[in-house]
SENU-576451 format. One record per residue (C-alpha): x, y, z negated; residue in three letters. Coordinates in steps of 0.2 Angstrom, whole numbers. Each point is the difference from the previous one (the first is absolute). Layout:
N
+-------+-------+-------+-----+
!     X !     Y !     Z !   r !
+-------+-------+-------+-----+
!     X !     Y !     Z ! ALA !
...
+-------+-------+-------+-----+
END
This chain:
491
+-------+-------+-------+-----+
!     X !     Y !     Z !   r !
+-------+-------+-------+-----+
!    72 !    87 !  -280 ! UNK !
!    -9 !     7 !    15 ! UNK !
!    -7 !   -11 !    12 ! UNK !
!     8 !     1 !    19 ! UNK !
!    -8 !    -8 !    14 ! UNK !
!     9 !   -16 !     7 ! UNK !
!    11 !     6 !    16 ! UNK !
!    -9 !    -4 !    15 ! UNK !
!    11 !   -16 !    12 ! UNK !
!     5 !    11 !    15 ! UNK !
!    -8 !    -4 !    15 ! UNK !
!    12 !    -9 !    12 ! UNK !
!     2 !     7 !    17 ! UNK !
!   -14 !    -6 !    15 ! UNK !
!    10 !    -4 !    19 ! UNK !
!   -15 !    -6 !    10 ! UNK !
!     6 !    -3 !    17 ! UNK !
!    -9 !    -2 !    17 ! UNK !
!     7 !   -11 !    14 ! UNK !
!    -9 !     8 !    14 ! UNK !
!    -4 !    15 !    -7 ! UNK !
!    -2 !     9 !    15 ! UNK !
!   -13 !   -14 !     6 ! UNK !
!   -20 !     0 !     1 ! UNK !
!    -2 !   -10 !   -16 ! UNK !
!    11 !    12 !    -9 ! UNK !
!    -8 !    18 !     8 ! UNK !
!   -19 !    -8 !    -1 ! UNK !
!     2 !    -7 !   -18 ! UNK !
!    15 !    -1 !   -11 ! UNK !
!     4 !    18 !     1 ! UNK !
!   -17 !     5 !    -5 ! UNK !
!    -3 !   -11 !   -11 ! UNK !
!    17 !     4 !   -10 ! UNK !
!    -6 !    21 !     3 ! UNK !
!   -15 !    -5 !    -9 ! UNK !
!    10 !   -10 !   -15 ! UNK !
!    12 !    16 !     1 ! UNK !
!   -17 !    12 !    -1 ! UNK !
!    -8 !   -10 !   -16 ! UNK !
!    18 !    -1 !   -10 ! UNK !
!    -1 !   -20 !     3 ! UNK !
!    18 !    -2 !     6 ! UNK !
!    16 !     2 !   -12 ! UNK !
!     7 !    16 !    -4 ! UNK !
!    16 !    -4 !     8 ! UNK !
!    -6 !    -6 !    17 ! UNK !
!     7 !    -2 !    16 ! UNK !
!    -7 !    -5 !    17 ! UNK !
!    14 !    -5 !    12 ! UNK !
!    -8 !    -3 !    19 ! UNK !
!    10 !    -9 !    10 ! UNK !
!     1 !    -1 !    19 ! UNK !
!    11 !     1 !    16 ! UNK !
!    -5 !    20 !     5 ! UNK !
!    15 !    11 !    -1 ! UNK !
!    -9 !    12 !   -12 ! UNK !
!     7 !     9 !   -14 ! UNK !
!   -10 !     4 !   -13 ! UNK !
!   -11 !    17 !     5 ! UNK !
!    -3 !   -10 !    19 ! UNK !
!    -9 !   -15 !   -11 ! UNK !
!    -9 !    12 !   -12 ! UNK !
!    -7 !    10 !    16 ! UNK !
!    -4 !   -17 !     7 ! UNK !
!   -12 !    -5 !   -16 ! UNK !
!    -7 !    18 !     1 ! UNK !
!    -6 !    -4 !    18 ! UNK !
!    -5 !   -18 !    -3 ! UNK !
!    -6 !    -5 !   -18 ! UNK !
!   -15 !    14 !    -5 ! UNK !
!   -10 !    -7 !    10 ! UNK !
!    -1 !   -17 !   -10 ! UNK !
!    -3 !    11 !   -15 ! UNK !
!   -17 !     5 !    -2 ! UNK !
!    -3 !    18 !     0 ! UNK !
!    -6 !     3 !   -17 ! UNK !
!    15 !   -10 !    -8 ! UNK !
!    14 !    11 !    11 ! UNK !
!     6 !    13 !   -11 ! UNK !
!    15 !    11 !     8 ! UNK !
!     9 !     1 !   -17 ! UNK !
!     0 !   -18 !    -4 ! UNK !
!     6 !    -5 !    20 ! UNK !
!    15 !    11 !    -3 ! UNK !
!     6 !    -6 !   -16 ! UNK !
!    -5 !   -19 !     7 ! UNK !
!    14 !     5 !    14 ! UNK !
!    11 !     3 !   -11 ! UNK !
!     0 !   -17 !    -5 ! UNK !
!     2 !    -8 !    16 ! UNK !
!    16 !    -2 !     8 ! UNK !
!     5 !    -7 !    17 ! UNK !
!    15 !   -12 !     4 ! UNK !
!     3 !    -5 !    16 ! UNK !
!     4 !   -18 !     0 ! UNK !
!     0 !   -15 !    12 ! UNK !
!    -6 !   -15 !    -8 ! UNK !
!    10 !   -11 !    10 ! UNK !
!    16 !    10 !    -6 ! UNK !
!    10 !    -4 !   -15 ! UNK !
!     7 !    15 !    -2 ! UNK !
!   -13 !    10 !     2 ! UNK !
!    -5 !    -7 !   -19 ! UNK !
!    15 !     8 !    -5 ! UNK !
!   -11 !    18 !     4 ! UNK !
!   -14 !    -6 !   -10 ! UNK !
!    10 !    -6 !   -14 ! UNK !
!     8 !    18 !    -1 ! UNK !
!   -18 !     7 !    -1 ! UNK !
!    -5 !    -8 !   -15 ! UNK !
!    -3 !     7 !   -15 ! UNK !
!    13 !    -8 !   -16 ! UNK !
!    -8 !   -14 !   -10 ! UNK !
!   -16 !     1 !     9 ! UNK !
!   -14 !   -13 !     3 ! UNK !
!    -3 !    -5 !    16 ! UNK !
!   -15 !    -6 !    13 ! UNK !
!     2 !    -5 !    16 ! UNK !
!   -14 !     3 !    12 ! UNK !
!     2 !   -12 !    17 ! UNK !
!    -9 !     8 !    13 ! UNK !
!     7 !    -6 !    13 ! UNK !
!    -3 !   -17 !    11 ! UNK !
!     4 !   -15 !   -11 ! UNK !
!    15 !    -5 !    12 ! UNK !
!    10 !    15 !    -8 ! UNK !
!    -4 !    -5 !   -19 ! UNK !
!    17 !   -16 !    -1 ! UNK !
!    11 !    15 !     5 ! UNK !
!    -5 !    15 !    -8 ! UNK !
!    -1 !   -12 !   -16 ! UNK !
!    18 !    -6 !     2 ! UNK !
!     6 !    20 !     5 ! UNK !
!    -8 !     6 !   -16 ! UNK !
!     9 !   -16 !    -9 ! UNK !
!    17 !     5 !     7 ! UNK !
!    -1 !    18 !    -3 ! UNK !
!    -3 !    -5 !   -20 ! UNK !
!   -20 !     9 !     1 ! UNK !
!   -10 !   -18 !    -5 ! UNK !
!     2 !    -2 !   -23 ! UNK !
!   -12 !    -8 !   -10 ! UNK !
!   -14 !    13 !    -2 ! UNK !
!     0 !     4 !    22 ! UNK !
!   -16 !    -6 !     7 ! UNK !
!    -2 !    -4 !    18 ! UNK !
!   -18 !     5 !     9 ! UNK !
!    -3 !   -12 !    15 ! UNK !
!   -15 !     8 !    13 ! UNK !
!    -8 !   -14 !     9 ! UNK !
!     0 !    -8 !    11 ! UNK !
!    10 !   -13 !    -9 ! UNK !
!     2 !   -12 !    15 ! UNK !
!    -9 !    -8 !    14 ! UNK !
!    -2 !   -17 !    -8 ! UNK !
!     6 !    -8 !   -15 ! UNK !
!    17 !    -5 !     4 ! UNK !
!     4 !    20 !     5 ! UNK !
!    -8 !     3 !   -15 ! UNK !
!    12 !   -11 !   -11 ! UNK !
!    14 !     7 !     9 ! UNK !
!    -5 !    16 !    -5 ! UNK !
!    -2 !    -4 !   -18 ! UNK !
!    17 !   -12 !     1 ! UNK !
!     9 !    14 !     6 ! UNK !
!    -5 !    16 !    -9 ! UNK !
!     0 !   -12 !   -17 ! UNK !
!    19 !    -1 !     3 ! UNK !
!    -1 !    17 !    -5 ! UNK !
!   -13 !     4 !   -12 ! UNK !
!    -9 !   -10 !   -15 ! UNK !
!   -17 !    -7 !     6 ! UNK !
!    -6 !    13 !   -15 ! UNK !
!     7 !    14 !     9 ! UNK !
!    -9 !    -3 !    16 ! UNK !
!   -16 !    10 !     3 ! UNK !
!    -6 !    -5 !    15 ! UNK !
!   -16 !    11 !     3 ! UNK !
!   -17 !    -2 !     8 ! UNK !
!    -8 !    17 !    -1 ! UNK !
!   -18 !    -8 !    -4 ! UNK !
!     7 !    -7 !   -16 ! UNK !
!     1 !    20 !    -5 ! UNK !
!   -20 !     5 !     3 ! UNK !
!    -8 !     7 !   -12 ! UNK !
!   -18 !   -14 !     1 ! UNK !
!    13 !   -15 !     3 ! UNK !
!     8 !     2 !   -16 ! UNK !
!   -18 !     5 !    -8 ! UNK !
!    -4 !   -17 !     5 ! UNK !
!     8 !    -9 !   -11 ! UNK !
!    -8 !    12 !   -15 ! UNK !
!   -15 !    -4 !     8 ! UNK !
!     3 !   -19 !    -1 ! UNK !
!     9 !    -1 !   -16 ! UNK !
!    -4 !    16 !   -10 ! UNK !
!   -21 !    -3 !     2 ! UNK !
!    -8 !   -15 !    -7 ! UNK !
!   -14 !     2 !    14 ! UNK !
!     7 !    -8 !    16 ! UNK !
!    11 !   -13 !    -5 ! UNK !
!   -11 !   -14 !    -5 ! UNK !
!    -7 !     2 !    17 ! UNK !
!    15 !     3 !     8 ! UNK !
!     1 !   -19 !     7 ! UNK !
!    -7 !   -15 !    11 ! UNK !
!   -16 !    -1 !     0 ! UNK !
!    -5 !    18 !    -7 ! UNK !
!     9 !     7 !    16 ! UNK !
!    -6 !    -4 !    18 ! UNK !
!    14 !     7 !    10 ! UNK !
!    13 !    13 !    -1 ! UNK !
!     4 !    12 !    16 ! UNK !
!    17 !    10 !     0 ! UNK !
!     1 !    13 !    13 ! UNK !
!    13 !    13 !     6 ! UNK !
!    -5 !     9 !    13 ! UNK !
!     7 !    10 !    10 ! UNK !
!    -6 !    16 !    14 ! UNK !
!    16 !     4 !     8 ! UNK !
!    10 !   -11 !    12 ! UNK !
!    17 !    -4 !     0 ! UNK !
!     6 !    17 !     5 ! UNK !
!    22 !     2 !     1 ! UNK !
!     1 !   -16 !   -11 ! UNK !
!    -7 !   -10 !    15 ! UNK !
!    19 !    -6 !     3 ! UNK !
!     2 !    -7 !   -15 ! UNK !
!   -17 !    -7 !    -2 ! UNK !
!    -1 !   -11 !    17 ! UNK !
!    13 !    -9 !   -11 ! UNK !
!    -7 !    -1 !   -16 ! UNK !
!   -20 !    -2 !     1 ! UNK !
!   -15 !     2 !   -10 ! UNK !
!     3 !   -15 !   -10 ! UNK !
!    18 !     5 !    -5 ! UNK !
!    -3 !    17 !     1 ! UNK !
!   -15 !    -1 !   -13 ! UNK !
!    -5 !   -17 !    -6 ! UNK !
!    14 !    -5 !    -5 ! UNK !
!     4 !    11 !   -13 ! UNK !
!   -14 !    15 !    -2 ! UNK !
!   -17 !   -12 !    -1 ! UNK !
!     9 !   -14 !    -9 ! UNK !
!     6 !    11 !   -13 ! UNK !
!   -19 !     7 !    -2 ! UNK !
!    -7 !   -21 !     0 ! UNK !
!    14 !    -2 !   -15 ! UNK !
!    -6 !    13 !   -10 ! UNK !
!   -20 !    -5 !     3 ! UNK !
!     1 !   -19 !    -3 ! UNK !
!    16 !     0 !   -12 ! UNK !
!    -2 !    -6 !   -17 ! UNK !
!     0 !    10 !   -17 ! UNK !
!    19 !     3 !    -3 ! UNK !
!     7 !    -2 !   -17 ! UNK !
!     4 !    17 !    -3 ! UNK !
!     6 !    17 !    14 ! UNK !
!    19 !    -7 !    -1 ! UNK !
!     4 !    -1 !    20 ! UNK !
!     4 !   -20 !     1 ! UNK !
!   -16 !    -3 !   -10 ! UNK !
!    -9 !    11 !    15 ! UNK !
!    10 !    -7 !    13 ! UNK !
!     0 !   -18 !    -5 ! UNK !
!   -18 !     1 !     2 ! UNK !
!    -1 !     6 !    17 ! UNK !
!    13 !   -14 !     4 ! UNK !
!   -13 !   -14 !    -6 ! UNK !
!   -14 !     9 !    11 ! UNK !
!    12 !    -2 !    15 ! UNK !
!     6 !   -19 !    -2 ! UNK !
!   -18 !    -3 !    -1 ! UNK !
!    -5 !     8 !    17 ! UNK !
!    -7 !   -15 !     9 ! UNK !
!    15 !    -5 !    18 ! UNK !
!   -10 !     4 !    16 ! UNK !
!     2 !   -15 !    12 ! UNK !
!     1 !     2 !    18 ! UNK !
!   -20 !    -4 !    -1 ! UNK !
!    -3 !    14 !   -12 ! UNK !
!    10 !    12 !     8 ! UNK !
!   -11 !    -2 !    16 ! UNK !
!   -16 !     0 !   -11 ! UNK !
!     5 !    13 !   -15 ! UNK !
!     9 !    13 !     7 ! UNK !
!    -2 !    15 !    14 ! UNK !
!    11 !    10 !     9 ! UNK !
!    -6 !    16 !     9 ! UNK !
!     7 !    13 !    12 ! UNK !
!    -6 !    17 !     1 ! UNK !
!    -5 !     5 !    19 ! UNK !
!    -5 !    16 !     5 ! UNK !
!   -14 !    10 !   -10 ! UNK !
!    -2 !    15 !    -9 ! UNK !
!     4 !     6 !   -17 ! UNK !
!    -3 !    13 !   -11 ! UNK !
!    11 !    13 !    12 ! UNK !
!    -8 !    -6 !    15 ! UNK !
!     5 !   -12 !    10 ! UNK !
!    14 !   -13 !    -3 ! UNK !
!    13 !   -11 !    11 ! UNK !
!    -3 !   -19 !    -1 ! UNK !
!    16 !    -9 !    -9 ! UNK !
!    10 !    -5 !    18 ! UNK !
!    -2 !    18 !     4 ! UNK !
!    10 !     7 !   -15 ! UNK !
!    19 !     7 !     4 ! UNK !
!    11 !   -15 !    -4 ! UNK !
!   -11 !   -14 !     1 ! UNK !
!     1 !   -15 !    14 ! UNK !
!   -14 !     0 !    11 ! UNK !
!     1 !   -19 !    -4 ! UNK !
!     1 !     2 !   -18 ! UNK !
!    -9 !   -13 !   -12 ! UNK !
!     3 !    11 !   -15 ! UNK !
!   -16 !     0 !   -11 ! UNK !
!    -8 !    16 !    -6 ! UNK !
!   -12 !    -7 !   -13 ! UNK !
!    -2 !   -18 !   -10 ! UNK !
!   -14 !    -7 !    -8 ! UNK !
!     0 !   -16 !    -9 ! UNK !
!    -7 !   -12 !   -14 ! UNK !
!    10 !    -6 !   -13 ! UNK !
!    -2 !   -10 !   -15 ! UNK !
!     8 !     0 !   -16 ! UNK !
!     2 !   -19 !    -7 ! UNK !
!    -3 !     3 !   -18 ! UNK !
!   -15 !    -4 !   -14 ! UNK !
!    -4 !    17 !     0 ! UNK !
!     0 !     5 !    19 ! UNK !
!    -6 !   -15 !     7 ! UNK !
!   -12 !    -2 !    14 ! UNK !
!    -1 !    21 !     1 ! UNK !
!     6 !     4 !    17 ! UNK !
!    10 !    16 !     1 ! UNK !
!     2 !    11 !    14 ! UNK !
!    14 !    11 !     5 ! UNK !
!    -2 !    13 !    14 ! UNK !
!    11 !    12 !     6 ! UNK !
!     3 !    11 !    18 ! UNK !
!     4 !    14 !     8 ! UNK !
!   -13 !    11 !    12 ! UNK !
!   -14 !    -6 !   -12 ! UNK !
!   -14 !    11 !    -2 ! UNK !
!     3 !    11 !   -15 ! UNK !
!    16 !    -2 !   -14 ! UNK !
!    -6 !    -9 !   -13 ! UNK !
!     9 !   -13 !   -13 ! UNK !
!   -11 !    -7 !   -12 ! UNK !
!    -3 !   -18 !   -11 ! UNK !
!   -17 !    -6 !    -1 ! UNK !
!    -6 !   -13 !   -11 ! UNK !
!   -17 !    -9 !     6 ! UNK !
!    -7 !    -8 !   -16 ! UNK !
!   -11 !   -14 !     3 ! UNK !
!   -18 !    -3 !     7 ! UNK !
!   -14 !    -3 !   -11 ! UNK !
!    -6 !   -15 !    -2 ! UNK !
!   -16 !     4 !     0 ! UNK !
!   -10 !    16 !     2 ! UNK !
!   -19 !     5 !    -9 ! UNK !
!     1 !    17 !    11 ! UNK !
!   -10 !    -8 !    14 ! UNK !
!     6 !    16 !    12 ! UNK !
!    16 !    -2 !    -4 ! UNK !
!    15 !    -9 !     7 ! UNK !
!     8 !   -15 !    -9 ! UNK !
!    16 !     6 !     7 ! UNK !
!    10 !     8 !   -12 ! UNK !
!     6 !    18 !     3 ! UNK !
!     8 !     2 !   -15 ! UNK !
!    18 !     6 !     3 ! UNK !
!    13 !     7 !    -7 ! UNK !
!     8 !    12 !    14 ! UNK !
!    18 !     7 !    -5 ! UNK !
!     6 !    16 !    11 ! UNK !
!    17 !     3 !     3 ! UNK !
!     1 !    12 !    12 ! UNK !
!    -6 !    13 !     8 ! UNK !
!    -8 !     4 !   -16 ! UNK !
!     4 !   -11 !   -18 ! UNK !
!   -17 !    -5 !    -8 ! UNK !
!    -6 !   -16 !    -9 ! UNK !
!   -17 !    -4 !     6 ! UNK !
!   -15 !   -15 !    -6 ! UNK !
!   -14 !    -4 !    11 ! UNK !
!   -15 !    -8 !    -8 ! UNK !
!   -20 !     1 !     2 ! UNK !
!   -12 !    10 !    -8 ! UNK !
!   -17 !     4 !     0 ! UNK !
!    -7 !    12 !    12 ! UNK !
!   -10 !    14 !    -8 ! UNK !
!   -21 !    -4 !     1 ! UNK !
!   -10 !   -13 !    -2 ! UNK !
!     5 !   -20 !     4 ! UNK !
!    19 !    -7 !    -3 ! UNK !
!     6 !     6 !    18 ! UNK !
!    19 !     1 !    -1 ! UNK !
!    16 !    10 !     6 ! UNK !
!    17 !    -2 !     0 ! UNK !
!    10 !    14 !   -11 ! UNK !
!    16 !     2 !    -7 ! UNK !
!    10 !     7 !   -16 ! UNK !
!    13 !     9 !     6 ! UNK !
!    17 !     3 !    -9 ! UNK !
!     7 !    15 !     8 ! UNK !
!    18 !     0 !    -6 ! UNK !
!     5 !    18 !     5 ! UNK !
!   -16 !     7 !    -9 ! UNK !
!     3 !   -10 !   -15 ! UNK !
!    19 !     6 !    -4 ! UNK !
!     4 !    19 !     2 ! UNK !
!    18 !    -6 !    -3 ! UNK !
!    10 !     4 !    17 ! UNK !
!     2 !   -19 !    11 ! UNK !
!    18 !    -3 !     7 ! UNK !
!     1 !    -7 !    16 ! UNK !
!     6 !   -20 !     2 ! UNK !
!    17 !     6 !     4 ! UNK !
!     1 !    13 !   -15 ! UNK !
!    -4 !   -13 !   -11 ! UNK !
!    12 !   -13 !     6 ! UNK !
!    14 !    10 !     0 ! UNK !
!    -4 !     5 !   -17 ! UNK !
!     0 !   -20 !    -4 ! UNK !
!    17 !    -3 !     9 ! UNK !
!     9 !    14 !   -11 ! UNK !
!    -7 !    -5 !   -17 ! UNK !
!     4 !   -19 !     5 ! UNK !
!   -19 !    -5 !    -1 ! UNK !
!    -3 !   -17 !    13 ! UNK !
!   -16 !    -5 !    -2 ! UNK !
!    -7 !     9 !    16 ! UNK !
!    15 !    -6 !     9 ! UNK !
!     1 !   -19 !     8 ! UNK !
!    10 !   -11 !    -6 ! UNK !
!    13 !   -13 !    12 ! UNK !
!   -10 !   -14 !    -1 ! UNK !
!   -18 !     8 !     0 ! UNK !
!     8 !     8 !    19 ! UNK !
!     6 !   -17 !     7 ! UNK !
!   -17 !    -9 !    -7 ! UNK !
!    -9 !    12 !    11 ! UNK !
!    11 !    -5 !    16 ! UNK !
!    -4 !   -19 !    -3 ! UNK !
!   -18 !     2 !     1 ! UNK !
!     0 !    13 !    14 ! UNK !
!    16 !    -9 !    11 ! UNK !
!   -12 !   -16 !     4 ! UNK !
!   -14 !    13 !     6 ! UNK !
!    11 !     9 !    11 ! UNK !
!     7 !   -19 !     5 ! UNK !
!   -16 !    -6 !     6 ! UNK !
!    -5 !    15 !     9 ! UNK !
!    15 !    -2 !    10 ! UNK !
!    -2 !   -18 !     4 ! UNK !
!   -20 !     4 !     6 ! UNK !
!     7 !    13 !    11 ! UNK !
!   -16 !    10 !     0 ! UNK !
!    -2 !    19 !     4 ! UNK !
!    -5 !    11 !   -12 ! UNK !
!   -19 !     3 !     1 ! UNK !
!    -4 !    18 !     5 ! UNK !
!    -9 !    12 !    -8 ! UNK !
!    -6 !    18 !     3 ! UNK !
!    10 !    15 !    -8 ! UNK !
!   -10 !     8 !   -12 ! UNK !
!   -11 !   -16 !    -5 ! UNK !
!     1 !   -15 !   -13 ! UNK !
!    11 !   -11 !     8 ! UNK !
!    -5 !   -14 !    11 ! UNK !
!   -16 !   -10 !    -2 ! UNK !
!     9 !   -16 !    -4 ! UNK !
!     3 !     9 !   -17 ! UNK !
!   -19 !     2 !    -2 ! UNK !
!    -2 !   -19 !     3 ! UNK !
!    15 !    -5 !   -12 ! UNK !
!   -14 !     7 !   -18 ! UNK !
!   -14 !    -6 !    11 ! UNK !
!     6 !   -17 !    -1 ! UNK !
!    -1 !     3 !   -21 ! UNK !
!   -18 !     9 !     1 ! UNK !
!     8 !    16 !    -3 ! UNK !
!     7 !    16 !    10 ! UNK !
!    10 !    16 !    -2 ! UNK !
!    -7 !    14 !   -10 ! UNK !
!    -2 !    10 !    13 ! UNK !
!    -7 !   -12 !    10 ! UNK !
!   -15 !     0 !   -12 ! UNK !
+-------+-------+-------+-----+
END
């Protein structure tokens, strides 16, 4: 008998449906991101991208639209004319109010038979309860829908329960993504290889090996036409709350027991519980709030923070946090950790560095005893892994100079990198959670922050200026001067 080749399981049908889909987030980063997935064949065969908003458009109106509007978030080398036309024929538009019942009944009829289906929430978190119970009643939520909630997810933690209480009326905690785009880069998810693929690091990777760790996201532009939402939000929530807690998990989290997502995810949990409270005292000591005044940037020069359209003249909004926190564990205790984050800082740069430890004594008599033996993780603009140590000059005598290896991650892989969106969408379709947080990782993150917000309330203090286009105020200067220590770029 001849042998035959199993018959392949058909592929099912892909709806992937954007609430907002006419909005910035959508034009700036979904739709490019799902080109590029289109481009590189890492979307089903059979897929079908429904934006949704309240434009009276037909069809040809909203394809004209992203012809005008998305290029320009595709890099030039990576736009291909052929590929943009047969990505448009994938995308379709409904109009449809999200307050409207019946306007579900429009998306339901656009749907393709049998088909899997991803919901992508990019609208204001007040619109998720009812566009959750519109899709339940037009029959459009099954077991294998997922449901992709864009942050932020509340202003506290009892809007962020709400949140969680009300779309989990509708969808399984396992078919909630909710996504945090930094999750998705390329060196934070190289992190963990570095960590728990390499034997090199993680013996030292603890108190009293590691003198400090300093997290920054930084960045050069100001609050631009979000400035109305922001005056409400903050750096802290804006930032803290979710972007640089989720890099401190990942750094100071323990082995997990395997990839599976609640192995991953329980992990960061235990980091979290153990994030020392903040007292009233430690908030007035610990913590810095900044606002950007007038100054210049990269484009000249740039508006102070109460000068920005839609900003109060009184506004107390902070533009930039820095603060000390601790983790109370055996492995992390004692090593101060430092999270910094503003707008209007002097260049764009995110990045983890890991100070290790001074030596305890020095025979290089020209030498410092203070350690500048770092491990400095880039994460944008540019992705690199870098380690600082000393070596000897060149010539005669034991004269020293810092140096580092450099890892240069775009160098070292010809393979094409997906951007943080691409990849996550990818994730969300193939049902993959890890990169995605998890109900109780969200609201552990609001009850350390909420008593930080609390006490800044209840000291009533302005936020401390700073000059657009520099490092933030000097109080954050004195914050790692208190530990002997200062920003990298500082030293």
């Amino acid at each position: 008998m001849a042998n035959s080749k199993p018959t392949p399981i058909a592929e099912a049908p892909l709806d992937l449906v954007i609430f907002g889909g006419a909005g910035d987030l959508s034009v700036r980063k979904l739709l490019p991101a799902l080109y590029m997935a289109h481009m590189h064949d890492k979307l089903p065969a059979l897929t079908r991208i429904h934006a949704l908003g309240r434009q009276d458009w037909d069809r040809a109106a909203f394809a004209a639209f992203l012809q005008e509007k998305v290029p320009g978030f595709i890099e030039p080398k990576a736009f291909n004319d052929g590929a943009w036309a047969s990505f448009i024929e994938r995308v379709n538009y409904v109009c449809v109010d999200a307050t409207q019942a019946k306007d579900f009944e429009t998306l339901a009829a656009a749907m393709q038979t049998g088909s899997d289906r991803v919901y992508y929430l990019a609208t204001a978190p007040t619109l998720f309860v009812g566009i959750c119970a519109h899709l339940a009643g037009a029959g459009l939520i099954d077991a294998q829908a997922r449901v992709v909630l864009e942050k932020p997810l509340g202003h506290d933690l009892a809007s962020a329960q709400k949140i969680n209480d009300d779309v989990g009326q509708y969808f399984q905690e396992q078919q909630i993504f909710r996504i945090d785009h930094y999750l998705g880069k390329e060196t934070v998810q190289n992190l963990m290889v570095l960590r728990f693929g390499n034997t090199i690091f993680e013996p030292l990777w603890r108190s009293p090996h590691i003198k400090s760790i300093q997290i920054t996201v930084a960045e050069s532009v100001g609050v631009g036409s979000r400035a109305g939402f922001y005056d409400g939000t903050g750096a802290m929530r804006d930032m803290i709350q979710n972007h640089l807690l989720q890099l401190l998990c990942i750094v100071a989290m323990e082995p997990p027991v395997s990839l599976d997502p609640d192995a991953v995810r329980d992990e960061k949990l235990k980091v979290l519980r153990s994030l020392r409270p903040m007292t009233i005292a430690d908030v007035a000591k610990d913590t810095v709030r900044g606002q950007y005044s007038s100054g210049a940037s990269k484009d000249g020069s740039a508006m102070g923070y109460l000068q920005e359209d839609n900003v109060p003249n009184d506004s107390r909004t902070e533009t930039f946090v820095a603060l000390k926190a601790h983790i109370n564990n055996w492995r992390w205790a004692n090593v101060p950790i430092f999270l910094r984050t503003g707008k209007r800082m002097a260049e764009r740069r995110s990045e983890i560095v890991i100070e290790f430890a001074d030596l305890p004594f020095t025979i290089f008599k020209d030498s410092p005893r203070q350690s500048v033996n770092r491990l400095m993780i880039r994460l944008q603009p540019e992705e690199h892994v870098q380690l600082h140590m000393m070596a000897k000059e060149p010539g005669s005598g034991m004269k020293l100079r810092p140096v580092h290896l450099n890892l240069d991650l775009e160098s070292a892989f010809t393979e094409r990198r997906a951007e943080a969106y691409e990849r996550l969408l990818i994730d969300v379709i193939k049902g993959r959670l890890t990169h995605f947080m998890r109900r109780d990782e969200l609201e552990a993150a609001w009850t350390w922050v909420d008593p930080i917000i609390d006490g800044w309330k209840q000291l009533n203090e302005k936020p401390k200026s700073y000059t657009a286009g520099t490092w933030g105020p000097a109080a954050s200067s004195a914050l790692l001067a208190r530990e002997a220590s200062s920003w990298v770029e500082e030293s």
